[in-house]
N, C-alpha and C positions, 0 to 999 in steps of 0.2 A: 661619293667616289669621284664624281666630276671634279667638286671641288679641289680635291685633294691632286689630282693627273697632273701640275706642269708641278708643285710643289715637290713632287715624289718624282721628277725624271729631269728636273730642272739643268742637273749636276750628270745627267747621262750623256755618253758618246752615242747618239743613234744616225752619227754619220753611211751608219751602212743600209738604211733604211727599216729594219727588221722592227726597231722599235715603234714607228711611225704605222707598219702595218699592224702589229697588234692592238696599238690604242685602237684604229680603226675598225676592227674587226669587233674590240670590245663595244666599242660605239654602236656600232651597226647590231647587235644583239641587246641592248643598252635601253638605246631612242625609245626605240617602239613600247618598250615597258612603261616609260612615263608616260607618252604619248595616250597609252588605252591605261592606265592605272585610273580605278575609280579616287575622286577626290572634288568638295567643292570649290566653287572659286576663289574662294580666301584662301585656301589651302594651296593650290595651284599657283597662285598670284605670287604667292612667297616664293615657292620653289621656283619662276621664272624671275627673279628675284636675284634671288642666289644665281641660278644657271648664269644670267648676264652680267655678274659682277665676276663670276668663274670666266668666261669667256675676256672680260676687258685684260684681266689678271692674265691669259695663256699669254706666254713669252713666243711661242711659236706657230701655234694657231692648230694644237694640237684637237682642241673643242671644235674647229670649222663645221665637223660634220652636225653639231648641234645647232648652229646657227640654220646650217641649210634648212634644218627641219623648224625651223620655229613658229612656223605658222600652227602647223599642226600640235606643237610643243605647249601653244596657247590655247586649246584643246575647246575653243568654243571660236566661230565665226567675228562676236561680237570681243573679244579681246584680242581675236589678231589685228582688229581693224583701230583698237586701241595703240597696239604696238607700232603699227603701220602708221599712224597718225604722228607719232613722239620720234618716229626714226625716219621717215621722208625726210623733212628741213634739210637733214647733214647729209642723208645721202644724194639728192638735189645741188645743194651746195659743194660737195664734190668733185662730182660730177660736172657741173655748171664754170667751177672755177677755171680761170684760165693757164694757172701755174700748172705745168704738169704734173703727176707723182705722188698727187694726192690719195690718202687710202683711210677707208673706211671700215674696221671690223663688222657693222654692224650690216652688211648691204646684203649679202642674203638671205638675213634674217628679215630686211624690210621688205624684200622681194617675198620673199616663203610669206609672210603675214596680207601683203596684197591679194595672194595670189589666193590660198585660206579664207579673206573676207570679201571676193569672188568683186573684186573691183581689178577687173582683168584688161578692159580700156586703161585706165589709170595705170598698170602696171606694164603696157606695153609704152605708152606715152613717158617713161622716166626711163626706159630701155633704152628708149631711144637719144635720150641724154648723154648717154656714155660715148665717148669719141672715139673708143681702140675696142670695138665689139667683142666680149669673151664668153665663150660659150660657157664655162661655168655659172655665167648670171642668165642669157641669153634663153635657157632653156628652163628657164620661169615664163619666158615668151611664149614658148613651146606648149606648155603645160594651160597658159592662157588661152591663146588660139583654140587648144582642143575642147578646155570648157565650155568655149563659145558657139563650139559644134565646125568650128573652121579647119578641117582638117587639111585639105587641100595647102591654103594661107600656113596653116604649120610647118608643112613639110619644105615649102619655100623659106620659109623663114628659118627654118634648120641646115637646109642649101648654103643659105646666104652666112653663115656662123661660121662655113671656113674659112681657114688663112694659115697665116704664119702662128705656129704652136700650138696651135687651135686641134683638139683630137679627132682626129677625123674615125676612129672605132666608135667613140662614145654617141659623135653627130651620126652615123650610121646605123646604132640600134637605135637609136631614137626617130628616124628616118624610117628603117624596118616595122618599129611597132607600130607607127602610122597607116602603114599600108597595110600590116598584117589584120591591124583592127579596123581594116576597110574591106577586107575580107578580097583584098590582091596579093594572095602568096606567090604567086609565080612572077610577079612583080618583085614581091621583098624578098626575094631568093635571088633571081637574077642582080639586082640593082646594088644588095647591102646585105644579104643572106650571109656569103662567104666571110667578107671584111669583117662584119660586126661579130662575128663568133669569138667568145673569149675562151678562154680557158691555160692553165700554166702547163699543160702539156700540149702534144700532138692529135694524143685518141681524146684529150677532155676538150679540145675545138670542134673534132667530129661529132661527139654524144651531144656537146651546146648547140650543132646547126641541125642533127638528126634530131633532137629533143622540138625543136619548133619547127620541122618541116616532116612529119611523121609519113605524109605522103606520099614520099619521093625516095627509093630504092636507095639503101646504103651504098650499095657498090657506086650509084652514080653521086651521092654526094661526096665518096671518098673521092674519086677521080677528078671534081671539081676541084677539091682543096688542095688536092696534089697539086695542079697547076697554079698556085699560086707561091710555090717555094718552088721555082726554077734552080737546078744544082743539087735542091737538098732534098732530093725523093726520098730518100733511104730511111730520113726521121719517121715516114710515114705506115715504116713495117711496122710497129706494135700495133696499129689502127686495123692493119690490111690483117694480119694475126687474129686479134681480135672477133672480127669479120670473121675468119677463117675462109679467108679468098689467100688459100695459100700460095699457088701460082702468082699472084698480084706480089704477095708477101714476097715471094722469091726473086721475083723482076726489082722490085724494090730495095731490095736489100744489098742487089750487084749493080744497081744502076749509080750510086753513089754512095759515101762513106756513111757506115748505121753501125753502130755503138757496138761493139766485139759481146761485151759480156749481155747487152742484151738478145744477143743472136744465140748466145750458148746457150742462152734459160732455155730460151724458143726449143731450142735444139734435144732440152733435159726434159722436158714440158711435153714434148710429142714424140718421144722415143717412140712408144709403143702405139699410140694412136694413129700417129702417120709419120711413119719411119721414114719415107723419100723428105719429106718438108722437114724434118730434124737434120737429117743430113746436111739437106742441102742450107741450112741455117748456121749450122757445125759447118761447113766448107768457106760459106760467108766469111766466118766470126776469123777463120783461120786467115783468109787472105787480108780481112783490114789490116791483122794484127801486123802480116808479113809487109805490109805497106806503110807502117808505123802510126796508124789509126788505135784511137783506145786513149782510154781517160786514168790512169794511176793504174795501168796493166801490172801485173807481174806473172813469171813462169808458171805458175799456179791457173791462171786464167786460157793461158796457151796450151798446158796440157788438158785441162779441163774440155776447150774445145777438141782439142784432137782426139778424147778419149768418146765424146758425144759422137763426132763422126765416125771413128771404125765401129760403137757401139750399133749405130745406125746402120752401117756399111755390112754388118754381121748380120742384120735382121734380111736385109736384101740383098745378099750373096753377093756381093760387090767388094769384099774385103782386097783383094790384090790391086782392081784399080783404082779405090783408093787411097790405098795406100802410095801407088804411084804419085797420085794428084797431089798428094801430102807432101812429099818428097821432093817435088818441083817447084811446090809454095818454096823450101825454107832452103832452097839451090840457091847458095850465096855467086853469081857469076858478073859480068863485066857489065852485061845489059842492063839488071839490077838499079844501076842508077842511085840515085840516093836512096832508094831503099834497102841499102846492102845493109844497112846496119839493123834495122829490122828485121830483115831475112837471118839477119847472125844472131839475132834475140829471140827471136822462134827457133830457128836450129839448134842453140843453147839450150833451150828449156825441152824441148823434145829430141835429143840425146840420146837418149834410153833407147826410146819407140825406136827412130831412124836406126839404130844398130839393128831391129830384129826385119828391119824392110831390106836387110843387104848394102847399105848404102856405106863402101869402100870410104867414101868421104867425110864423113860424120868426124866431127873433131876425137870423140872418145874413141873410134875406130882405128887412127891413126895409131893411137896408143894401146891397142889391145882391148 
């Protein structure tokens, strides 16, 4: 299959990145199979064989992630150290040249096979060759030092790795596992805890820094990561929900703009369990709308929330005021500001409701 990956996507757009992330993903599932597949060294030798004649071939360096691993790829000490032997000269040379610009496909695969045939001096001593330091190679340094028992020397040397374009998340978990596997959590929590949390959402940031700091009370780690998106509290309601810190949820969600339809779920989700936090999620979802907050809205979504709130509104005897409260959101008037036209895109879709709230003004009202 390797073989076959730039041949079969050669001819692709994957200017939008989507296809770059699934080769990756396949990789990342992929490696480790070769890696531990039982097979003798004749047998292995071939398949590194092929793999680096596959990789010379990648037009775009879609194989990178197999080079990274190639030490391990060469699945005994005593042939990474071969590999290591045959791919030094060039990457030295390089490196060493004085023209700039020079690029080497094969450099962290000589790196990954130094590192594998545990000549870790050696592999810090050609690091140091490189003149524009990049943490993608650098953190073979990383992985040397800790062999060595140098943890301390590691974590400086993972310091020293930033700069310009240089990932400062990536050098921060790496920073954090340092310390954590020093057994200073309250260190790699304060220092790199927060920063180095990945995840493609808000609540999958939380669950990555509560997942390695189990220790430490959700509610304070939500609060931590709150303050690190100054402005954008409001992303951080599904987390606080979640949690079911719904007070926190509440403050949240009026403190700055938070996604209309995801405040209505909340709202459909805890009708009957906690009818004040539905509401009050349903009265949220209504005012972003009327503020022109919302990702591909339509009237559908507007009534939807307005129907979550009087439904809520009904369970806690509160039906007249707020229905008031409704009726004041989608008051198209002078003070409005440029949200008049939103307030008239709420008042359009909720039409209907506003006639039975009395409201003389309601556009359909006018007309009987």
């Amino acid at each position: 299959m390797f073989e076959k990956l730039w041949p079969a996507l050669e001819h692709v757009d994957s200017s939008s990145g989507a296809l770059g992330s699934a080769v990756n993903k396949t990789l990342d599932d992929l490696i480790p199979l070769i890696i531990n597949a039982p097979a003798e060294a004749k047998t292995r030798n071939k398949w590194l064989e092929r793999l680096w004649q596959a990789i010379a071939d990648d037009g775009v360096d879609y194989l990178g992630p197999v080079g990274d691993r190639w030490g391990e790829l060469c699945g005994s000490m005593e042939t990474a150290n071969q590999w290591a032997e045959e791919l030094m000269p060039t990457l030295k040379s390089c490196w060493t040249d004085p023209n700039p610009g020079n690029y080497f496909y094969g450099t962290t695969a000589c790196l990954s096979c130094l590192l594998v045939a545990g000549r870790h001096q050696e592999l810090l001593d050609v690091l140091a060759l490189d003149r524009k330091p990049f943490w993608h190679y650098r953190r073979y340094g990383v992985e040397a030092l800790l062999a060595m028992g140098k943890k301390s020397e590691a974590l400086k040397y993972a310091e020293a790795s930033r700069g310009l374009k240089q990932p400062d998340s990536a050098i921060d978990r790496a920073c954090e596992e340092i310390l954590i596997s020093s057994g200073l959590h309250d260190e790699a929590y304060r220092r790199y805890g927060l920063s180095a949390a990945k995840g493609n959402s808000y609540l999958a940031r939380y669950r990555a820094v509560a997942k390695r700091y189990p220790m430490m009370a959700p509610a304070e780690i939500l609060a931590d990561l709150i303050t690190t998106t100054p402005g954008e509290k409001g992303k951080w309601f599904a987390t606080a929900k979640e949690l079911e810190l719904f007070d926190l949820a509440l403050e949240l969600a009026n403190q700055s703009p938070c996604d209309p339809k995801t405040l209505t779920r909340a709202a459909r989700d805890y009708l009957d369990s906690a009818p004040a936090f539905s509401l009050g999620t349903a009265m949220a979802a209504l005012r972003w709308l009327s503020e022109g907050w919302g990702y591909e809205v339509t009237s559908i979504d507007v009534v939807e929330a307005h129907d979550r709130a009087m439904g809520a509104a009904t369970r806690l005897s509160k039906v007249d005021a707020v229905s008031e409260q409704i009726r004041v959101l989608a008051e198209v008037n002078d003070n409005a500001g440029r949200h008049n036209a939103a307030r008239q895109f709420v008042r359009q879709a909720l039409q209907g409701r506003l006639r039975g709230y009395g409201d003389d003004n309601s556009p359909v009202g006018e007309n009987g």
